[in-house]
N, C-alpha and C positions, 0 to 999 in steps of 0.2 A: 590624790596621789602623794600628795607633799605630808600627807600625817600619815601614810602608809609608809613611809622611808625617807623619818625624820633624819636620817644622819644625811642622803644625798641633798635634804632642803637646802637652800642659801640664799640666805637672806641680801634684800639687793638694797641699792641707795638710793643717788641721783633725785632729780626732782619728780621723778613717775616710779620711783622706789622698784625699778628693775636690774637699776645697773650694777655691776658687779664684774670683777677681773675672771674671763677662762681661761683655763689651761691654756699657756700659750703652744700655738703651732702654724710653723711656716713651711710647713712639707708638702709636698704632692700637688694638687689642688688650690689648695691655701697659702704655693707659696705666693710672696708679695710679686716677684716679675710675673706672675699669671694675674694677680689684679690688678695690675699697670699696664699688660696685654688687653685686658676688657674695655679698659675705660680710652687706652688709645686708638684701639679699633671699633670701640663706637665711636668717640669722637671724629677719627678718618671717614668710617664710612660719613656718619653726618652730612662732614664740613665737604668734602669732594664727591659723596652723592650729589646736594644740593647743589656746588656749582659744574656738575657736568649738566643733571638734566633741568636747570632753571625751574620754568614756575609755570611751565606749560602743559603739563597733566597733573594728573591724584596722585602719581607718584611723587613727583616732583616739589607740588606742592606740598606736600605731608613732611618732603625731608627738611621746606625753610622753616615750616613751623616747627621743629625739633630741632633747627638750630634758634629760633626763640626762645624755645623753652630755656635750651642748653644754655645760653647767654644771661637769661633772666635770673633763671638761678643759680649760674656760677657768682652774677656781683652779688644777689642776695645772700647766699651763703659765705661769701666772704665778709659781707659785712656782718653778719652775726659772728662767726668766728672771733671776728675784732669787737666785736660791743661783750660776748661774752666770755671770752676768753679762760676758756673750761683746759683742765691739764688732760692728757691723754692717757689710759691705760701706763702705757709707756713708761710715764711720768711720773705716776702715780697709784697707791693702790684706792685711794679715796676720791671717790666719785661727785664728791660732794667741793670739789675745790674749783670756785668758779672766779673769774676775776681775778687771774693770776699773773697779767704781763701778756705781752704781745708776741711772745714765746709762747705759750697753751692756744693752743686752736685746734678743740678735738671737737667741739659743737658749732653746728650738722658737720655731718660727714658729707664732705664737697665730692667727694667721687659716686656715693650711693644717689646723692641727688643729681648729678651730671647722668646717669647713665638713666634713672628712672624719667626726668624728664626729655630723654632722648629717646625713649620707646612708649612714653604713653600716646604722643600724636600718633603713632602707627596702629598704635591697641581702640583710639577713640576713632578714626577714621577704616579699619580695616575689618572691624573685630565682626560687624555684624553678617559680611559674605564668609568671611574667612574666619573664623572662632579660632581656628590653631595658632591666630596673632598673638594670643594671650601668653603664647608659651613664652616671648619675649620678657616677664614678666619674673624670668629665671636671672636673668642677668642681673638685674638690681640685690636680685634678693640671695644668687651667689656673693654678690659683692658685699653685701650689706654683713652675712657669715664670716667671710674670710675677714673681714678688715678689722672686726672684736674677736675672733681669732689669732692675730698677728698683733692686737695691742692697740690696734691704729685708732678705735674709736670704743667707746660705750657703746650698748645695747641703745642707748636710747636717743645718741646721735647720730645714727645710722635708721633709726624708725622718723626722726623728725627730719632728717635730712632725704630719706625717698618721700614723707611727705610731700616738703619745696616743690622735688622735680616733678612729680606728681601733678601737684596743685597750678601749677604752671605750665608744664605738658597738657591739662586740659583745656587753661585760658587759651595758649594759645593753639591750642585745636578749634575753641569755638570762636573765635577770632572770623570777621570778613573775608582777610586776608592777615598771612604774613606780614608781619612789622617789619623785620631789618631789610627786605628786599623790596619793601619801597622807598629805604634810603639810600640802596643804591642806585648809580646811573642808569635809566630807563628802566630802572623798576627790576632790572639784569633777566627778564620774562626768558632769554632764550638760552638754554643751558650750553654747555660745551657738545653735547650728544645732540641736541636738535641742531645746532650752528654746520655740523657736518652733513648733516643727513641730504 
């Protein structure tokens, strides 16, 4: 396609030599309060799924491991941010400017991997009754368009950044149990919705 309509080609950068500035646009769909709506209503449902119904069914259970996930790779993405400190679209038209100051932190994009590892425990736990789980799989990958859309990130820290959540959303899918709910007080087994029941 790309030598059928060499004037659309464009040639990209970055270190997977994808990246590249589009068109910017923050209208309709893609505006940024509509990406700041997804990622704080995954995060809501997460963090107050988890502590209403605790860790005493498949439900329950699936929401702590998606707040593992979500915990894991919000420090790990932050710490990359700071070790690579990449400039943003925003910032910059060259892709290629990495180790800029503690000011750049376009690499991973910390919301494509907040929200992918917050629906992959649901996708690795649900998918094989229920297959339509997959559709969740829309939300990372709306976010991951709008946010090189709006500037927010490169193409390709928004692909390594649903990597993270990804990659982590699965550990702790295959996990025993949930990590952070056994460091809380009595393991916190009885959510707010069983305590009433």
């Amino acid at each position: 396609m790309a030598c059928l309509t060499p004037n659309a080609a464009c040639a990209g950068g970055g270190f997977l030599g994808i990246d590249h500035r589009v068109a910017y646009d923050n209208r309709g769909i893609w505006n940024r309060g509509i990406q700041s709506g997804v990622l704080e209503g995954t995060v809501a449902f997460v963090g107050i799924g988890a502590l209403a119904f605790g860790d005493q069914d498949k439900f329950g259970d699936t929401l702590w491991r998606s707040v593992d996930a979500m915990v894991f790779t919000g420090v790990t993405t932050q710490a990359m941010k700071y070790a690579f400190q990449r400039e943003r679209p925003s910032q910059t038209s060259n892709p290629n400017l990495f180790f800029r100051g503690t000011h750049a932190q376009s690499f991973p994009s910390g919301e494509v991997s907040a929200i992918s590892a917050a629906v992959t425990p649901f996708m690795a736990t649900y998918s094989e009754d229920h297959p339509a789980v997959y559709a969740l799989a829309l939300l990372p990958a709306y976010d991951a368009v709008a946010r090189v859309k709006t500037r927010g990130h490169w193409q390709s820290d928004v692909l390594v950044g649903a990597a993270v959540g990804v990659g982590f959303g699965i550990y702790a899918s295959r996990r025993n149990s949930p990590l952070i709910i056994s460091w809380l007080p009595g393991g916190f087994k009885v959510g707010f919705i069983h305590y009433f029941k």
